[in-house]
C-alpha positions in Angstrom: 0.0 0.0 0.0 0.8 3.7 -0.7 1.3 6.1 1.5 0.7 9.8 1.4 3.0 11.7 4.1 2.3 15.2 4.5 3.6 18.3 6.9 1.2 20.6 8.3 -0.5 23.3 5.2 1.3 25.7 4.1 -1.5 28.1 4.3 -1.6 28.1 8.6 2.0 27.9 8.7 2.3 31.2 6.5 -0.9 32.7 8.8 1.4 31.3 12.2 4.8 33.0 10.6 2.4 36.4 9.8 1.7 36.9 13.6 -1.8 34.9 13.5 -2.7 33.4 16.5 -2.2 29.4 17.3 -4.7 27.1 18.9 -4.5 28.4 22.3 -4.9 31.8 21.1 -1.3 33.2 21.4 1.2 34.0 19.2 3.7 31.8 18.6 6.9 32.1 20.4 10.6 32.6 18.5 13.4 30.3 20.2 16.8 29.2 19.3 16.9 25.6 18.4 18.7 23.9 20.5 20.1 20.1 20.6 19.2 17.6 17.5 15.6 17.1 18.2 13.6 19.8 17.0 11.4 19.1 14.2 9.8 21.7 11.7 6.0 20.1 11.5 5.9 21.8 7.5 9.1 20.7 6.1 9.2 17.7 8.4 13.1 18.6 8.4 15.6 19.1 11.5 15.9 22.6 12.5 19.8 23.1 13.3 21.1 24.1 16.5 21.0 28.1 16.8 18.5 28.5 13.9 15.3 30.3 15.1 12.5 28.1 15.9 8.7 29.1 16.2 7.2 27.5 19.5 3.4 27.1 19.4 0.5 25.1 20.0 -1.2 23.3 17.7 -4.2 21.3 16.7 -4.5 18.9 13.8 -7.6 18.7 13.3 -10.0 21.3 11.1 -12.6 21.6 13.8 -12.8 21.5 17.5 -13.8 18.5 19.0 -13.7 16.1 22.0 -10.6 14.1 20.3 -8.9 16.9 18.8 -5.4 17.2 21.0 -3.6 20.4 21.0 0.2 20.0 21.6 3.2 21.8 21.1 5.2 22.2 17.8 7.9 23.6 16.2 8.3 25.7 12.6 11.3 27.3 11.0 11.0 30.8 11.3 12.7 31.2 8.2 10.5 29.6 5.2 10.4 26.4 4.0 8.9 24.0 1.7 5.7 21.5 2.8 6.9 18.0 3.1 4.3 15.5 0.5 6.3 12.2 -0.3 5.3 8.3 -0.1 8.0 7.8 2.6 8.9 9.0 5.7 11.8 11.1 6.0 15.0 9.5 7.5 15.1 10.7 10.9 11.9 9.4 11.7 13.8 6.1 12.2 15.3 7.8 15.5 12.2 8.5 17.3 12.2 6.1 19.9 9.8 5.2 20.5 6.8 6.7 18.4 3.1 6.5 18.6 0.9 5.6 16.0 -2.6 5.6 15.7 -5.5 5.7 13.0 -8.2 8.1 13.3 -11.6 7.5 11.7 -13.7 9.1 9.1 -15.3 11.1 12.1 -11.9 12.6 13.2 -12.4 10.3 16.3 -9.2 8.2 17.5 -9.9 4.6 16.6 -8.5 3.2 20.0 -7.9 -0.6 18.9 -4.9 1.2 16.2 -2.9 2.8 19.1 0.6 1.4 19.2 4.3 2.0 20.7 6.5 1.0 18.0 10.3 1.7 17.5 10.8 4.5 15.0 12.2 2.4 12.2 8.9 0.6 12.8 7.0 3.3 11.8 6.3 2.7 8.2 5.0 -0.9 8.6 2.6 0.1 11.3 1.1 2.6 9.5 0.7 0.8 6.5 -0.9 -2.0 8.7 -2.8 0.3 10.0 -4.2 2.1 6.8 -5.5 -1.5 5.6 -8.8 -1.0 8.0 -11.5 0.7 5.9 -12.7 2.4 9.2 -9.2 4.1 9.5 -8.9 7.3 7.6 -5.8 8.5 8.3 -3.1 7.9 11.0 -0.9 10.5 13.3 2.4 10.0 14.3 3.3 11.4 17.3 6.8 11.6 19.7 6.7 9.2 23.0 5.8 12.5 24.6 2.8 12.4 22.5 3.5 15.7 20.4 2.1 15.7 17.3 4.7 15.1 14.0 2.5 14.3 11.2 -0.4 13.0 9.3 -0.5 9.7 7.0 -3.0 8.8 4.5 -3.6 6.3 1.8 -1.9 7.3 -1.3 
């Protein structure tokens, strides 16, 4: 099966970068990057130590709703180009662990889908999981449960 792996749109990252408020209301916040782990949620690239980050909260989901998690992400500051490829990117592999789960056609989480798998597990899990026809998409999150993407069928 196909995958379709896609960073957050380019339109709310543009409105976030423009001073537009995030989920919680607030403008996002500019840091220095620091350490290897900080993930740009559009480009689904590595922002290098020292680069300015944007900090902010975010919800994945088009509407409100009692399953709709709001985390914290990061952004470049700077622009960059919306990840959309059939695979994950590289350092996904290094996420240890991940969580996975499908979400269905409702936008509710479909609870028998949640797993802890080992980042290089990642792509075989969602596929796996993309073969119920109840499952409409699937999130990948970090073990601290923020939020790094959205897979769908491709």
């Amino acid at each position: 099966m196909k995958m379709l792996i896609k960073g957050i749109p380019s339109g709310y990252v543009d409105a976030i970068r423009s001073g537009d408020p995030d989920a919680n209301g607030q403008a996002a916040v500019v840091r220095a990057a620091e350490g290897a782990a900080n993930p740009c949620r559009h480009c689904l690239g590595l922002i290098a130590p020292g680069e300015e980050k944007l900090v902010l909260a975010y919800r994945p989901f088009d509407d409100p709703q009692p399953y709709a998690e709001v985390g914290p992400i990061f952004l470049h500051k700077r622009a960059c180009k919306r990840y959309v490829a059939d695979a994950l990117p590289t350092w996904f592999n290094h996420l240890q662990p991940a969580i996975v789960r499908g979400y269905g056609h409702d936008n509710w989480i479909r609870y028998e889908t949640g797993q802890v798998v080992k980042g290089e597990e990642l792509t075989s899990k969602c596929r796996e999981i993309l073969t119920d026809p109840e499952v409409a998409y699937v999130h990948i999150r970090s073990k601290f449960n923020c939020f790094q993407c959205r897979v769908d069928r491709g």
